[in-house]
Structures are given as structure tokens and as C-alpha cells.
N, C-alpha and C positions, 0 to 999 in steps of 0.2 A: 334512405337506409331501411332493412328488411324490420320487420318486428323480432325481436326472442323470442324465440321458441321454447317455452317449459312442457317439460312432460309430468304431471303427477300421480305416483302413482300412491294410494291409498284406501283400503278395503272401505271404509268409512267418508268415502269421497264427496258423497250425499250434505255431507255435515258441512262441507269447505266451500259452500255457496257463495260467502259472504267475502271469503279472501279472495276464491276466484274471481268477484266481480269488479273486486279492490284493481285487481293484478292487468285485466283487459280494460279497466277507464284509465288504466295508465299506461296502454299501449302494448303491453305483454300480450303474445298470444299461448295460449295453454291448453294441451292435449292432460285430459284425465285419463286414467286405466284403474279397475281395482284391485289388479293382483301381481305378482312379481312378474307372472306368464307374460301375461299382456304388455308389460313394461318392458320387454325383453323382445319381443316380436316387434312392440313399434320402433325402438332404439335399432335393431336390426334392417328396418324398411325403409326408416326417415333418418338420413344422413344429417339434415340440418335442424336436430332438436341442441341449442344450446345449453339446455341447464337441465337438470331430473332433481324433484322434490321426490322423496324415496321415504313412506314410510315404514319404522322399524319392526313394527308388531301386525305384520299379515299373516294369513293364515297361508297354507301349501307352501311356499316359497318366502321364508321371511326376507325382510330388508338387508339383512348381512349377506344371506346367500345371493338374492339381488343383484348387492352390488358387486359379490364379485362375480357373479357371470359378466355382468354391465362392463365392469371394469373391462375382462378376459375381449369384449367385444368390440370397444372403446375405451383405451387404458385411458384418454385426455379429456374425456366426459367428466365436466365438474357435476359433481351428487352433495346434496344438500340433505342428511338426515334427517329424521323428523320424527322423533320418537317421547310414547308419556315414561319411558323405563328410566331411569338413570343412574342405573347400576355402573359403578365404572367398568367392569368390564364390558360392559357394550361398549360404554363412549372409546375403551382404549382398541376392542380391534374395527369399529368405525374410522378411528382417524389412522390406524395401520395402517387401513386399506384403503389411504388419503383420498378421507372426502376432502372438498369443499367447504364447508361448513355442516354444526350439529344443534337442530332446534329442538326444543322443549316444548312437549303440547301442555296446554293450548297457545297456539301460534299467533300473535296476532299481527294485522295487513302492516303495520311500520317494519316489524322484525324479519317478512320474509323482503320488504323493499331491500331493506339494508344486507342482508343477506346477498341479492340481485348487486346492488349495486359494487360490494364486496368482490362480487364475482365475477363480472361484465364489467363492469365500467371504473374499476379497479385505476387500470394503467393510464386510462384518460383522467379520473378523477386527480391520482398523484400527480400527473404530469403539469393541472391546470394549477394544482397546490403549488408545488416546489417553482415553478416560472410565476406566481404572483408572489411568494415568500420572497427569492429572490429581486426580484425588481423591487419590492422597499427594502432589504437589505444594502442592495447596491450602492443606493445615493449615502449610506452610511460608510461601509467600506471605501468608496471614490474620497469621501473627507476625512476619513482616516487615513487614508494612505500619501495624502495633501496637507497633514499635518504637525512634522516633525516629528517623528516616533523615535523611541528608542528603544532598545535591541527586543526587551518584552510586547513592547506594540508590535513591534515585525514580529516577532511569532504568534501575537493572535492573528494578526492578520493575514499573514501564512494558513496558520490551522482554520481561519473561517474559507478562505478560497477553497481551499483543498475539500472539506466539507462538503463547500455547493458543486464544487468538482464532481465529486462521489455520487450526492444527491443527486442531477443533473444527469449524470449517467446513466440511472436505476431508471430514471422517469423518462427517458430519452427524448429530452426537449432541446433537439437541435439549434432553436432559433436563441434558445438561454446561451446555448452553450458557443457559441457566439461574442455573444456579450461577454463571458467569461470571461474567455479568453483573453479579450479585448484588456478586459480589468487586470488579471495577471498579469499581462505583457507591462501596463503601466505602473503596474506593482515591483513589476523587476529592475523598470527605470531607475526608479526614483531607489529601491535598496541598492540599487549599486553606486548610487549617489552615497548613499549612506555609510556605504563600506569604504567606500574611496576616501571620504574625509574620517574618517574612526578609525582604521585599523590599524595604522602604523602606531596611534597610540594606544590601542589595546594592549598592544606584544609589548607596546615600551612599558608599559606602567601597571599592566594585569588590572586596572580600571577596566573591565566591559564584559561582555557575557564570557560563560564557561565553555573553552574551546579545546580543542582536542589534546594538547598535553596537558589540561585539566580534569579530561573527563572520568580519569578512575581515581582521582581524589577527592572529586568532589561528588559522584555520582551512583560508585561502585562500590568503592573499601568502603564508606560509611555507614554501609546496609549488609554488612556480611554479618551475619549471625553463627552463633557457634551451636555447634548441632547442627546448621542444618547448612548443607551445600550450596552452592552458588553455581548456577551453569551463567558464564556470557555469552551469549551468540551473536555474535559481530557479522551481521548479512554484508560482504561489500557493495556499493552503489545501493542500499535500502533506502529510498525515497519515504519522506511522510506518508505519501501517496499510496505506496506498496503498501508501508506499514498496516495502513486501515482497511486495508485490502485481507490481509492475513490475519488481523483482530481476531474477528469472529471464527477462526477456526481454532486457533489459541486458546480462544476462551470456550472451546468446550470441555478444557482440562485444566486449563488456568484462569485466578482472576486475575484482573489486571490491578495491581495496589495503586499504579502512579504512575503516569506520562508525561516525560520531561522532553528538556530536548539543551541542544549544544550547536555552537558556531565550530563547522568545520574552519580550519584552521586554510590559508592561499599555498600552496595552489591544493585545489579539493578536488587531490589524486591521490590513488593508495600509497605511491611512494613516501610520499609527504605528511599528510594526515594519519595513516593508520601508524608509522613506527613514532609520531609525537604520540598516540591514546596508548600505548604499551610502554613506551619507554617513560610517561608522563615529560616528556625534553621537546622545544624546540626544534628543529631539525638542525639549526646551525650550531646548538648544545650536543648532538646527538654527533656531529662530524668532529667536535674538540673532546668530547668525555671520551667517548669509543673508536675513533676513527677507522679502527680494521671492518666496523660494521656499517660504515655510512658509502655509498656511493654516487654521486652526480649524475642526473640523468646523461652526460655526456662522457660514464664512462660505461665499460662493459662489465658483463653480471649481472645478478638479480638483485635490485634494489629490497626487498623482505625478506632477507633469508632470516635475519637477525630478531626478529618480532616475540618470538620465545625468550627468550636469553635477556634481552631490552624487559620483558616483563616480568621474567623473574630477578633482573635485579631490581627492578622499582620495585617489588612487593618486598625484599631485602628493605630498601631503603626507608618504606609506609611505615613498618610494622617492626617493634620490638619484641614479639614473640614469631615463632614460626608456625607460618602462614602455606598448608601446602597445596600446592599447587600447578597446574597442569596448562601446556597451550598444543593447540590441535590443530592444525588447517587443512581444512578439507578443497583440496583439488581437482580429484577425477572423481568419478562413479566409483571404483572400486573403493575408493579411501571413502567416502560417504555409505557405501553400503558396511562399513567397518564399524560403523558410528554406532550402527543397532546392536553391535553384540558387545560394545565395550562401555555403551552408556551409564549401565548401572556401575561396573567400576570407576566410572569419572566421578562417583557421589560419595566415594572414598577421599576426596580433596574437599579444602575449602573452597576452593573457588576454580572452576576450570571454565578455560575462555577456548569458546568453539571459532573459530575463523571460516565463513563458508561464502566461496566465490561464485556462487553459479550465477546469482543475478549480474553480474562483471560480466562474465564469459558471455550469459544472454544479450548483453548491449554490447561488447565485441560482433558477436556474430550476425547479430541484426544488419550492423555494417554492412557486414559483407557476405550474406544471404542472401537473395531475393524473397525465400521462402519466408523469411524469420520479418523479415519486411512487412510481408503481406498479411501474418502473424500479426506483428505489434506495428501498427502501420500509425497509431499513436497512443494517447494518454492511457485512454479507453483500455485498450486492446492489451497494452504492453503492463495494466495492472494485471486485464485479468489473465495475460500469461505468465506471472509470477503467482498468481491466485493458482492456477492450474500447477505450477510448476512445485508450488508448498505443498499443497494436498497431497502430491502425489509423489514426497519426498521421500528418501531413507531420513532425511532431517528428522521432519513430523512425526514419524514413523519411533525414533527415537527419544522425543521430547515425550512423546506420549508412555510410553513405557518408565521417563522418570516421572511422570509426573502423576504414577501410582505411590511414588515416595517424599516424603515430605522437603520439597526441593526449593528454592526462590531461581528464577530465571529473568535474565535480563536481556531484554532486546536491543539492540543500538547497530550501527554500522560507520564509518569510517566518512560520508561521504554520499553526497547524493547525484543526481544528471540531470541535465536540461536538453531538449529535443530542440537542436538549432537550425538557426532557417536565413539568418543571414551573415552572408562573408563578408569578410575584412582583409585585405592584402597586407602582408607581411614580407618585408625584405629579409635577409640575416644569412650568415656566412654556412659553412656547413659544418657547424659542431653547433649548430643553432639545435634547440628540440624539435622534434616532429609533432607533440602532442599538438590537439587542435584548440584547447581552449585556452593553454599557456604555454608562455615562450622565455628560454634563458641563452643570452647568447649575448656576443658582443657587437657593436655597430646594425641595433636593430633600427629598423624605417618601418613606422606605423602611423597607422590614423589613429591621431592621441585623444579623440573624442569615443574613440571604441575600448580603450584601455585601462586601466590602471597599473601607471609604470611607477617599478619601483628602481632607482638605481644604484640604492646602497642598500641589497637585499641583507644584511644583519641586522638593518633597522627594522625587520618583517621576522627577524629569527631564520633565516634561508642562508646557507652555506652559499660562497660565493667562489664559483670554479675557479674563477679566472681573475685579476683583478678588475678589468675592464665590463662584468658578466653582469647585465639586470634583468631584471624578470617584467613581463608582461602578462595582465592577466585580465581574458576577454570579460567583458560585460554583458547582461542580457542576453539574447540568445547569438551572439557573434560569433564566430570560428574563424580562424586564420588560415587563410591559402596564400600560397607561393604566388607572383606572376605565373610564372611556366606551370601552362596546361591548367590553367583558372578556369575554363568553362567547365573542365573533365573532372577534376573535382569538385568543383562546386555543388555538380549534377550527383555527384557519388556519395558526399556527405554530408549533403542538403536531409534537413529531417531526417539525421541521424540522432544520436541519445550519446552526450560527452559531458566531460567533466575535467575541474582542473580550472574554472573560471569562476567570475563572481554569479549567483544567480541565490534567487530564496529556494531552491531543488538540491541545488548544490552545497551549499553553505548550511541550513539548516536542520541540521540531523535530528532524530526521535532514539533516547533511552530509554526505554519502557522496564520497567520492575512489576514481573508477575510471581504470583504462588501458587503453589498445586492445589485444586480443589479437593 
């Protein structure tokens, strides 16, 4: 490997004997100069100078001016200032004009090390951090997740994967990420173990976690404050994963008060899930109380027209004073570019719940893109095209303009996806469903080690079409394909992003409660 190359430049260079010799017994080679000129001809001549020590107070050409010719001539030159001044505004338009880092004379040889190391060996240092943190975490996680847990241990265990997930990414250590995976995949095992024997008696008995026709009684109305608004913003398919993805842009206008989270309700599809978190009902409550609003995925029409209507009579139903209130769902570009000019009148309600589909539409078109493929080709890829996709939202663009007013805003979504990779044959009539990760039909043929079949779907809270109708719903990362033409799909929706089955992606959703800074 080459040595570093530093360049220092400093009128006073005479004095720095003692660091330079610190700098070259430890392998750095280092070019001095003593005046901005000089620093600026050699960065011009030597393409492979890594790092410039720069200091602030020379004479002709000081260090500010310096750096930004430096910059102007190599904007990716890290510069490490080095000045006795420490007036803040030096330090604010040094770091403006992103250095590197800003030292203090006098310097001494540990502080410019670390500095170096800070700066260079940065990505390696993290990488060898977060893969040894990792490997003793592991054997911890592997006996947690071998140990009977119940529905709170699955969400730390959830939120620590997801974590080293994240982690793992930044530091990009392939060979972790590996292992990871490995560990999730058997994390998924065994919670679908877990849902398979709990869940029928969850719905029977409301004994077990807060699932989605609980989530705005237990999560929502009890945090509405009078005075001050409420926005929900319901992302469809927000994964944990996303979530922590979009955090940090959040928070630079919001804090985060509280990070909870809720069990999507089977099948964890919008149809299903989102009109139980509005209506607070079951779905098989939602087809006896309301029936002109409920539809079977086996008939035609829009399964969510009704999601407004469903929410304002539960808010009717919460609340003995009047509660006002608004529901929004954003669809196209235009109706989201609507959002920025009508925001501040949403803070004329108590509580207004934004519905916003693009992360859905994104894992549709993934599907059936190539482009969008190549895009979000996985975990990695497909945060940070949600990451990309927020920033650069009329959403954000929105939240940010309330959140000059003293607002509370609640993150959550409906529903999460899991990136599937292995098929399961499915026989069933043709009023069977299409979805890939669950199935309602009659006289179905499956591999009942892939499944969780239900055959008295009321016992689940599920509207039941037909008498004969049960439901099936994949496991782990499984998907159902037909016989006919099994290689042709397999190949098509192999390592695609679905939902609608058991998985901890799918099943465990994040409520997040933030306030305006």
C-alpha cells in the first residue's frame, strides 16, 4: 500500500519539527510549503497529495482564502484546519467551506494521529468496529430468537436486526452481511412459528399485542392534545427499515417523543389492514356493521374507497365531544403536490390523517420495471430509494412547513413487505386470489408446511365469501405460483418486495409520535 501523502502548509513550518517526525515514524509522508501560494501550486502539480494540514493565520493568502481556491481546484480534498484563532466565526465559515476537521494550536502528535485516522482510515476503522460488535452480538440474538419469546421480545429482536442491518450497510461489510441475513432468515422461521400457534387467539380474546383495529385507540386518540394538531401520516408498505431510514431527515424539524410499534393484522395487505387501523373493526366486523362499504377480494371495485367515512365514524364512536377532523390520500403527483399549499389549513383540525401511497406504487413497479429492479435490486438499495424518494417529496416539503407551527405528527403505516425468493405451488379454482403471498378460495391444494391455513376465516376476524372460502397465508419468504407456466413466474417474481403473508417486515409495523422543534 502507497504511503499518505500530507501536504502542510504553515508560515511557522520551522516550529512543527517535532510533529513532522512524529507523522513520517509512523509511515506518513509529508510535503511542507509556507504560504497559501505554495500550497496551491503543489495541490495543482501532485494529484496524489491525500490530506492538506492548512494553516489559518498566514500571511498574503490566509487559510480561508486557501481553502477555497483548494477547494475551487479539488472540491474532495479533505483540509484539516489548524489555527491559534478561535473566534467562532472562523470556525463557522471553515466548516462552511467543509473541512475535514478544525485543530487548535498548539497541536499536539496524538491529535493530528487522530485527526488522520478520522480521515483515512475512517471506513476501514468502522467497518472492523460494527463486524467485531456484530459477531458477539450474534451468539446473543441466535439464543434469543431460540428462546420462546413473546410478541415484546419479537420486537427487540426485530429492531436489533434491523439496526445491524443499517449499521452493516454504512460500514459496508459484505462478508457481515451475510451472516445477517442468514440470522434474519431464521428469525423469520421461527416468528411464523410463533404467529401460526398465537394468532387465532389473539382475535379470539384481544390477549396479545396492539394490532391494527387497535392502533388508533391505543396509540393515537390518547395523545391528541387540545391546542395543538395532530397530522397521521400513514406511508403504505413503511417498513421498520425505511422508517430509520427517513429518521434523520425528520428530525431535523422534528423530535421524535416515542417509537412504538403494532402487529399488522393477516392478511398484511392494504385491503385488509388499513380499513381495520380507520375503522378500529375487524374486517369481518367491517362487512356485518357497514356492508355497502366492505368488498371481497373476489369481487369488483375498489376495496378503500370507504377509509375516510370508516374514520370518521370511529372518531364519532372514541370521543364524546367533537373531534374535527379530516382524511386525505394522496395518489398521484398532482394530489401530493396539493398537500404543500393546503398543509397549514390541515392544522385547523384535530387530528388530520394523511394516507400516502408511493412507497406501494414503488414495490408495484419494482415488479415490473427492470429499471426500478436495478434501482432497488435489495434491502440496501430499496431504503435508500425511499431515502431519495422522501427528501425529495412534496410530502417533506409539507411536513416541514408545519412544522414551523406547534404541531405533533405521527408516523405509522398500514403494513410492511418482505423480498421473496422461494415458491410454493398453489392449486385453486378461478375465483381463488392472485395476491402472491395469500390465498382465499375454495378447494385449495398447498404445501401445508409453507402455510398458515385458516378454514373458519371468522375465527381470524376475515369475512368469509363463500361458505366453503379459507384463507392461506405464506410464511417466511414463500410466494405462491400456479402450476401453469411455474418457471416463467418464478423468474418474474423471484426477489420481488410482497406482502399479505406472515414475516417480522410484514407483520411489524412502527408508530412513531414526533413534535415540532
Amino acid at each position: 500500500m502507497d504511503k499518505i501523502k500530507i501536504l502542510w502548509a504553515d508560515d511557522e513550518i520551522d516550529l512543527l519539527k517535532p510533529q513532522l517526525m512524529f507523522l513520517e515514524k509512523r509511515g506518513y509522508e509529508v510535503i511542507t510549503v509556507s504560504n497559501g501560494y505554495d500550497a496551491l501550486e503543489e495541490c495543482e502539480q501532485d494529484k496524489s497529495i491525500d490530506v492538506v494540514f492548512l494553516d489559518e493565520s498566514m500571511p498574503g493568502l490566509t487559510g480561508l482564502e486557501t481553502l477555497g481556491k483548494l477547494k475551487a481546484v479539488n472540491p474532495l480534498i479533505p483540509v484539516v484546519m489548524i489555527t491559534k484563532n478561535e473566534a467562532e466565526h472562523v470556525m463557522e465559515e471553515a466548516i462552511g467551506s467543509q473541512i475535514a476537521d478544525y485543530l487548535i494550536k498548539p497541536v499536539n502528535p496524538n491529535q493530528i494521529l487522530l485527526s488522520l485516522k478520522k480521515i483515512i482510515d475512517n471506513k476501514r476503522l468502522v467497518r472492523e468496529k460494527t463486524s467485531s460488535d456484530y459477531q458477539q452480538e450474534f451468539r446473543q440474538i441466535f439464543m434469543q430468537i431460540n428462546s420462546g419469546l413473546n410478541t415484546e421480545d419479537w420486537v427487540d429482536v426485530y429492531r436489533k436486526i434491523i439496526n445491524w442491518e443499517i449499521k452493516i450497510d454504512e460500514s459496508n461489510s459484505t462478508e457481515m452481511y451475510d451472516i445477517l441475513s442468514m440470522q434474519k432468515s431464521e428469525a423469520n422461521t421461527e416468528f411464523s412459528k410463533f404467529i401460526v400457534k398465537n394468532y387465532i387467539d389473539w382475535v379470539q380474546t384481544g390477549n396479545g399485542p396492539v394490532m391494527s383495529n387497535q392502533l388508533m385507540r391505543t396509540k393515537v386518540f390518547p395523545h391528541l392534545r387540545e391546542g395543538e394538531p395532530t397530522l397521521l401520516v400513514l406511508l403504505d408498505n413503511l417498513r421498520y427499515d425505511q422508517w430509520k431510514i427517513i429518521e434523520p431527515i425528520l428530525s431535523e424539524r422534528f423530535r421524535v417523543e416515542d417509537e412504538d410499534f403494532f402487529f399488522s393484522i393477516l392478511p398484511t395487505s392494504t385491503q385488509y389492514s388499513r380499513n381495520a387501523i380507520f375503522s378500529g373493526l375487524m374486517p369481518v366486523e367491517i362487512a356485518k356493521r357497514f356492508p355497502d362499504w366492505w368488498k371481497n377480494d373476489n369481487e369488483e371495485g375498489g376495496k378503500n374507497l370507504h377509509e375516510g367515512v370508516l374514520f370518521s365514524e370511529l372518531v364519532k364512536r372514541t370521543f364524546r365531544k367533537e373531534i374535527k377532523n379530516d382524511y386525505v390520500k394522496i395518489t398521484s403527483g398532482n394530489l401530493a403536490r396539493q398537500i404543500q399549499d393546503n398543509i397549514l389549513n390541515y392544522l385547523n383540525n384535530d387530528i388530520t390523517v394523511i394516507v400516502y401511497n408511493f412507497i406501494d406504487m414503488m414495490s408495484h413497479a419494482r415488479t415490473e420495471m427492470e429499471v426500478l429492479k436495478e434501482l432497488a435490486g435489495d434491502e440496501k438499495a430499496y431504503r435508500s430509494l425511499t431515502r431519495s424518494w422522501f427528501l425529495n417529496s412534496p410530502l417533506w416539503a409539507a411536513l416541514q412547513r408545519a412544522a414551523d407551527r406547534k404541531v405533533q405528527l405521527i408516523v405509522t403505516t398500514d403494513h410492511g413487505t418482505i423480498r421473496v425468493n422461494t415458491p410454493s405451488k398453489v392449486v385453486g379454482d378461478r375465483e381463488t386470489t392472485t395476491n402472491l403471498r395469500y390465498k382465499v378460495g375454495r378447494n385449495l391444494q398447498y404445501e401445508k408446511r409453507d402455510v398458515l391455513e385458516i378454514r373458519d376465516p371468522e375465527k381470524a376476524g376475515l369475512p368469509r365469501p363463500n361458505v366453503s372460502s379459507a384463507f392461506i397465508f405464506a410464511k417466511e419468504d414463500k410466494f405462491f405460483l400456479y402450476p401453469n407456466n411455474y418457471n416463467h413466474f418464478n423468474n418474474y417474481y423471484k426477489n420481488t418486495f410482497q406482502h399479505g403473508g406472515i414475516s417480522l417486515e410484514e407483520v411489524i409495523c412502527p408508530v412513531v409520535r414526533l413534535t415540532s422543534r
